[in-house]
Backbone as JSON Lines, residues from 0, in Angstrom:
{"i":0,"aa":"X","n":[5.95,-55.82,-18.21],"ca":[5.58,-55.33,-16.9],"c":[6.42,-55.97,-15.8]}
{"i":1,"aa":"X","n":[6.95,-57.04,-15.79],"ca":[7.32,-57.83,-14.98],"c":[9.03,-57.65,-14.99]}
{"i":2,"aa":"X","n":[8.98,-57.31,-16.38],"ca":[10.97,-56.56,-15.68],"c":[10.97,-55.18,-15.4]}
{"i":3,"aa":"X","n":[10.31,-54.07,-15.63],"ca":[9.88,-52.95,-15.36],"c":[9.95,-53.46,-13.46]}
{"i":4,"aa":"X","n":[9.09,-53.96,-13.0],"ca":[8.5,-54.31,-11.39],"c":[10.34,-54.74,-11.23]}
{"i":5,"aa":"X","n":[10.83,-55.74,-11.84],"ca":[12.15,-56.27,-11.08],"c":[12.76,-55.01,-11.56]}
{"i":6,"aa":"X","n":[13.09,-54.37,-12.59],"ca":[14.32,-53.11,-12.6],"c":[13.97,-52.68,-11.42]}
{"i":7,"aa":"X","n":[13.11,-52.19,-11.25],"ca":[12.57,-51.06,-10.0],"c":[12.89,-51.89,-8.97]}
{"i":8,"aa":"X","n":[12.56,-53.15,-8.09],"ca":[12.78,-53.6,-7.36],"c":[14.76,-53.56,-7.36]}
{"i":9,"aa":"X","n":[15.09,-53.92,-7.77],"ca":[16.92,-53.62,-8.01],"c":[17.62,-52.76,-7.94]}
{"i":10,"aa":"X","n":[16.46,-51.37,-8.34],"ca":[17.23,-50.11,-7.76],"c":[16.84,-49.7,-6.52]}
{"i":11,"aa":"X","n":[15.35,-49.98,-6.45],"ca":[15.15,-50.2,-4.79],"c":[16.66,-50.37,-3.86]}
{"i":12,"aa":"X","n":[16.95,-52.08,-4.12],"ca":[17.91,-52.53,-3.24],"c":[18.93,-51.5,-3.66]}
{"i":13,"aa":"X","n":[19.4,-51.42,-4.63],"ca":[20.83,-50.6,-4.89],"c":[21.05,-49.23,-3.78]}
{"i":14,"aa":"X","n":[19.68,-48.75,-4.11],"ca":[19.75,-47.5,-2.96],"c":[19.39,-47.48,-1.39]}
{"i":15,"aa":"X","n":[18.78,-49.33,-1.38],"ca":[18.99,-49.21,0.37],"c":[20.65,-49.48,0.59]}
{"i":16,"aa":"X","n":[21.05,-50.24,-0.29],"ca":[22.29,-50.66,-0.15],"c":[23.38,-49.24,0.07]}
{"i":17,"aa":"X","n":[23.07,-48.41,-0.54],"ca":[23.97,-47.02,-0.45],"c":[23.77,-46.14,1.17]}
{"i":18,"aa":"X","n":[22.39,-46.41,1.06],"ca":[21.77,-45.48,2.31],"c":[21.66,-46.14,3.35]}
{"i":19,"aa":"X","n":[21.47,-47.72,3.81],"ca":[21.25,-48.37,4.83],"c":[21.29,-47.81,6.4]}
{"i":20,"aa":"X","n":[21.92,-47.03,6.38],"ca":[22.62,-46.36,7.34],"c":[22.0,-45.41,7.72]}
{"i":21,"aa":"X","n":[21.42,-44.04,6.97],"ca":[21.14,-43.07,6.71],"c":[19.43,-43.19,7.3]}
{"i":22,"aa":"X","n":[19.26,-44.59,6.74],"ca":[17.53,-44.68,6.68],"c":[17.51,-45.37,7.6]}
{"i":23,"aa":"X","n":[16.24,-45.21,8.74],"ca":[16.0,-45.23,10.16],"c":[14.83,-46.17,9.53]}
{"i":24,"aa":"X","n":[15.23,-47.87,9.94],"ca":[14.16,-48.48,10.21],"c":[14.45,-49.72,11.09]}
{"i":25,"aa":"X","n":[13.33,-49.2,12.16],"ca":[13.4,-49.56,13.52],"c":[13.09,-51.27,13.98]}
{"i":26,"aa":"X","n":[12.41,-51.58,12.44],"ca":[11.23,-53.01,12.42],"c":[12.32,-53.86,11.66]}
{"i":27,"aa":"X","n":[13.31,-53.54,11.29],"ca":[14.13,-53.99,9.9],"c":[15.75,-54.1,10.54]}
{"i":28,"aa":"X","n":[15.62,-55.66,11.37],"ca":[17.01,-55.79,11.75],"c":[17.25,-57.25,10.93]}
{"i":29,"aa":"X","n":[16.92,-57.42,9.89],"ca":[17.7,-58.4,8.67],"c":[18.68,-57.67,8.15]}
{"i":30,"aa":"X","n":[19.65,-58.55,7.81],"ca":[20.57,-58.55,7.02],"c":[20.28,-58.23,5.76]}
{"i":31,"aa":"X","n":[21.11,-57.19,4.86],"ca":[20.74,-57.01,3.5],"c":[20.34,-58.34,2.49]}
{"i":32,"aa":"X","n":[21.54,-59.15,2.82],"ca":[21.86,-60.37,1.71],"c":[19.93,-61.39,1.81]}
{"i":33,"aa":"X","n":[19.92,-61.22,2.93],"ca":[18.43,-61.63,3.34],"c":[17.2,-61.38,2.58]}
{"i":34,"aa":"X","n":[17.03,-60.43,2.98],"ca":[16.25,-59.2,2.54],"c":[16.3,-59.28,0.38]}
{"i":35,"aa":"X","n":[17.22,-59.05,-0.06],"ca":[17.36,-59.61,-1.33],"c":[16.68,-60.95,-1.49]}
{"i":36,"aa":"X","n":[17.41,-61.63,-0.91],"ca":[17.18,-63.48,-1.66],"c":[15.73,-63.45,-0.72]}
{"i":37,"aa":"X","n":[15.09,-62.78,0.07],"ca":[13.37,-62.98,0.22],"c":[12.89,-62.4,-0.86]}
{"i":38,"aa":"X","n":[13.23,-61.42,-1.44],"ca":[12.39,-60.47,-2.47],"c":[12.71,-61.45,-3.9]}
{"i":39,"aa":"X","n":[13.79,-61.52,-4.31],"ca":[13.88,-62.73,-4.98],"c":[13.27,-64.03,-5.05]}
{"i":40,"aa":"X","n":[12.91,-64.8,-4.26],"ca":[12.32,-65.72,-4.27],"c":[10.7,-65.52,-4.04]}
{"i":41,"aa":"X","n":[10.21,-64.46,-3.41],"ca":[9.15,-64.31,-2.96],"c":[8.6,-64.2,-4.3]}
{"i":42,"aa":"X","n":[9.03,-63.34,-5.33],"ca":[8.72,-63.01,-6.75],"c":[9.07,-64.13,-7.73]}
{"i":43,"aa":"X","n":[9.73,-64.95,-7.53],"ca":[10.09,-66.17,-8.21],"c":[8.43,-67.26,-7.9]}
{"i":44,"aa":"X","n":[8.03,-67.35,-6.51],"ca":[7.31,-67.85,-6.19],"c":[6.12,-67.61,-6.95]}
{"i":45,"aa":"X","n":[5.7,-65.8,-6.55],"ca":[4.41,-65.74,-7.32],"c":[4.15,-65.81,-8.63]}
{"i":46,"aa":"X","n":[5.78,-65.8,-9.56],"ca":[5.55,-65.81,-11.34],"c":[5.39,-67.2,-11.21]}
{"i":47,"aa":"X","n":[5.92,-68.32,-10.46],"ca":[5.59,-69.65,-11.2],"c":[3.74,-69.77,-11.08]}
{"i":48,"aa":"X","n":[3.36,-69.18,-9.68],"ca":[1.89,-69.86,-9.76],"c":[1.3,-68.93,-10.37]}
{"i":49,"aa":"X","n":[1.8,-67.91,-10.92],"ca":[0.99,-67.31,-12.41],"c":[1.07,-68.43,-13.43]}
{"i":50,"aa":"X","n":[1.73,-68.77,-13.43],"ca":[1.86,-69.75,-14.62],"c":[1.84,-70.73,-14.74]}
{"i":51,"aa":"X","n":[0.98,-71.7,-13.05],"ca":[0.48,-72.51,-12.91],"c":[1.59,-73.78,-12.33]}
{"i":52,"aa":"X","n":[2.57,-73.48,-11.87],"ca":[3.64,-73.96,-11.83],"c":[3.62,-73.92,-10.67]}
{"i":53,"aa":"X","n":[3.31,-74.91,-9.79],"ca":[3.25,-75.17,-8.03],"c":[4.51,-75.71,-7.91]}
{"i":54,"aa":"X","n":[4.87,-76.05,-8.35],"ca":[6.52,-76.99,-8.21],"c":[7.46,-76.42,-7.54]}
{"i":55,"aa":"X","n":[7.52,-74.84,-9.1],"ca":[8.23,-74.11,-8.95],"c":[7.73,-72.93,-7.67]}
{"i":56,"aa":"X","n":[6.95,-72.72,-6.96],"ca":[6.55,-72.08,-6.6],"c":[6.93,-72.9,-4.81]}
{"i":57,"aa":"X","n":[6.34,-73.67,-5.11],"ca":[6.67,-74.65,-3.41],"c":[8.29,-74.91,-3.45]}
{"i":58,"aa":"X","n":[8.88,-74.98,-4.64],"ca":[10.47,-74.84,-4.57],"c":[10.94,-73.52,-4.11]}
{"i":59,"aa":"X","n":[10.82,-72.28,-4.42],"ca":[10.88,-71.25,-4.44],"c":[10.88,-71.03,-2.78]}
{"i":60,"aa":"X","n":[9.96,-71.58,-2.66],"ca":[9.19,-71.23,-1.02],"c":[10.24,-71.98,-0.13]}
{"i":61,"aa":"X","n":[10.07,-73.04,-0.17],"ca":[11.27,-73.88,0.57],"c":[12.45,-73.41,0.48]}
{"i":62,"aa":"X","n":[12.73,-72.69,-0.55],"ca":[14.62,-72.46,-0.67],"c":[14.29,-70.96,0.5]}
{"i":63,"aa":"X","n":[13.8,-70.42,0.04],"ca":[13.48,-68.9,1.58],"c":[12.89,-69.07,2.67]}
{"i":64,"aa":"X","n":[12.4,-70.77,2.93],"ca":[12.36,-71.21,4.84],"c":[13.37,-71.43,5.15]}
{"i":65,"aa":"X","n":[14.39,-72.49,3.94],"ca":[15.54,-72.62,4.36],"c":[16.61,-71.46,4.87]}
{"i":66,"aa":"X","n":[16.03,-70.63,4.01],"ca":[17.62,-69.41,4.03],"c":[16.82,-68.19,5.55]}
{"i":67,"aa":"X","n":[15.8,-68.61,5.69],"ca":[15.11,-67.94,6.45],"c":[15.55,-68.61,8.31]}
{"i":68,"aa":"X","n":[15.44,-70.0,7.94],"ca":[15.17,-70.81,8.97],"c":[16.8,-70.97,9.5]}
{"i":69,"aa":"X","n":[18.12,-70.71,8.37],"ca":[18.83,-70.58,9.14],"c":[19.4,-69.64,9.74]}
{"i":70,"aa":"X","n":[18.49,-68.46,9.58],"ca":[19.19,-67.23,10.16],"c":[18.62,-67.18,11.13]}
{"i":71,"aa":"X","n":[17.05,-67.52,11.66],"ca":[16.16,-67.04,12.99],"c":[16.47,-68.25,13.97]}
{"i":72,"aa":"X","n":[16.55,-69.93,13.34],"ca":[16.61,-70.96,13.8],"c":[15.82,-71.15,14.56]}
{"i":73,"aa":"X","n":[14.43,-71.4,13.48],"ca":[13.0,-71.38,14.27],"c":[12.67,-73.25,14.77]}
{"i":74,"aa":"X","n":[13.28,-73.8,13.48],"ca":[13.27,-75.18,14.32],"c":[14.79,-75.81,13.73]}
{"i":75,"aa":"X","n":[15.1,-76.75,14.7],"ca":[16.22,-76.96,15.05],"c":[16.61,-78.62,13.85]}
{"i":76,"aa":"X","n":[16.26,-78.37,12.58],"ca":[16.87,-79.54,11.75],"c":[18.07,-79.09,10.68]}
{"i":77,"aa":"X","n":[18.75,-79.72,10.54],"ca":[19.44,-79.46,9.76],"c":[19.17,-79.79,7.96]}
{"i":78,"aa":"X","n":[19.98,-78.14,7.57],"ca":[19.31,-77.82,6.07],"c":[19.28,-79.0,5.29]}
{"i":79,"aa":"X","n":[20.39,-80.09,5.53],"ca":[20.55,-80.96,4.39],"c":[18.88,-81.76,4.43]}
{"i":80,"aa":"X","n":[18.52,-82.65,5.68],"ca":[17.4,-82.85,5.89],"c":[16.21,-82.21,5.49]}
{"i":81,"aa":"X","n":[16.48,-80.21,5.03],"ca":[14.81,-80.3,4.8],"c":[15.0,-79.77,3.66]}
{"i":82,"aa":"X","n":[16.17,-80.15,2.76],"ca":[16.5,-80.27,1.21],"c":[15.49,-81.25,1.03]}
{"i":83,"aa":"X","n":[16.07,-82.71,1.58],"ca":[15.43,-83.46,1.14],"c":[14.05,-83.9,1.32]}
{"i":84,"aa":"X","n":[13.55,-83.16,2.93],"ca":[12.5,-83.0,2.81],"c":[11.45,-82.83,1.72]}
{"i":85,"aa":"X","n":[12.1,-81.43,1.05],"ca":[11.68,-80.64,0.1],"c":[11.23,-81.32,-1.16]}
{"i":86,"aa":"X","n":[12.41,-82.09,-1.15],"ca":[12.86,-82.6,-2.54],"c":[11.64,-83.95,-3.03]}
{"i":87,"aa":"X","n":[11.53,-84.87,-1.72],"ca":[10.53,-86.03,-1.44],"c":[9.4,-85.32,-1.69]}
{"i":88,"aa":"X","n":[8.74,-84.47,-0.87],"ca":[7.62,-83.63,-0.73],"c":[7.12,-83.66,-2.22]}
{"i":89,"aa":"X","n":[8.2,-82.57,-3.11],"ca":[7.82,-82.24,-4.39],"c":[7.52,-83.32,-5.33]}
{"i":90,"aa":"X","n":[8.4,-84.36,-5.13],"ca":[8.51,-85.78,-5.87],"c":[6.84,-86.35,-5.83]}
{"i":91,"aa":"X","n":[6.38,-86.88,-4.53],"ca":[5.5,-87.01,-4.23],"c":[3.85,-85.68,-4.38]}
{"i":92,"aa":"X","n":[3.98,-84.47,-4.4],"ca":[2.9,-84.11,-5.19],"c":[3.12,-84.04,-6.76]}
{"i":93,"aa":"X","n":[3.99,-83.73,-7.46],"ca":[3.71,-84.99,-8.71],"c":[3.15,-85.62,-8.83]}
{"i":94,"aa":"X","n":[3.33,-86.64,-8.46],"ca":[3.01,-87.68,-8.7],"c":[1.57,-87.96,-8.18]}
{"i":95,"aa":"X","n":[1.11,-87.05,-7.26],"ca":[-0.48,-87.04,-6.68],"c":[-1.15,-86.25,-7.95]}
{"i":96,"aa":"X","n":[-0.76,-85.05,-8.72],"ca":[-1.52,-84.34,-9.17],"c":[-0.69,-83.96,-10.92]}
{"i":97,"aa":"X","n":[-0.55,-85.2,-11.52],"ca":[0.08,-85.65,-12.69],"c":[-1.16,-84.81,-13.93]}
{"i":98,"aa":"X","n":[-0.12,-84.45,-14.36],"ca":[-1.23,-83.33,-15.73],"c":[-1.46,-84.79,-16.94]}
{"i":99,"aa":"X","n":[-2.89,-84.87,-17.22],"ca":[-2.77,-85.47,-18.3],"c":[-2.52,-85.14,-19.9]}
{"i":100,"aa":"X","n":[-1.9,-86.0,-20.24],"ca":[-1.44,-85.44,-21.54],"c":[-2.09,-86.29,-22.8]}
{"i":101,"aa":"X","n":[-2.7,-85.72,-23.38],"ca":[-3.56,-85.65,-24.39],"c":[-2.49,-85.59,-25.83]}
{"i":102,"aa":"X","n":[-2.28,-87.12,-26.48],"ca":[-1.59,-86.18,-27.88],"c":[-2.94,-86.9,-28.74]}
């Protein structure tokens, strides 16, 4: 089901990509390349916390504020900083919410 949803999502893009022009939308002044890597990650996001995977999911999320944050430049830090933001952040809930392992 879940490559079925991405094929379809891919030809989606393929045919805004052909028509962009053609198709009148008035609410929709992103950039294509945008618009992709949100749908991409947005779906990256929700398969990890299907699968219980916050990591991957708060990673996911952060990499599309970043790619988000430098196109609108909603606040004014630079990406390397909220890499590592990111990076500390994740380090640290780990380590708050450590799975126990039972052998």
């Amino acid at each position: 089901m879940k490559k079925v949803m991405f094929g379809l999502g891919l030809i989606l893009a393929a045919v805004f990509l052909l028509f962009k022009d053609s198709i009148a939308l008035p609410m929709v002044d992103i950039p294509l390349w945008i618009l992709i890597c949100s749908a991409v990650f947005i779906f990256g996001a929700i398969s990890s916390l299907s699968e219980k995977n916050y990591q991957g999911a708060i990673g996911s999320l952060a990499i599309l504020f970043i790619i988000l944050n430098s196109y609108y430049e909603w606040i004014g830090i630079a990406t390397g900083s909220w890499i590592v933001a990111f990076i500390l952040g994740a380090i640290g809930l780990q380590l708050l919410f450590q799975k126990d392992k039972k052998d």
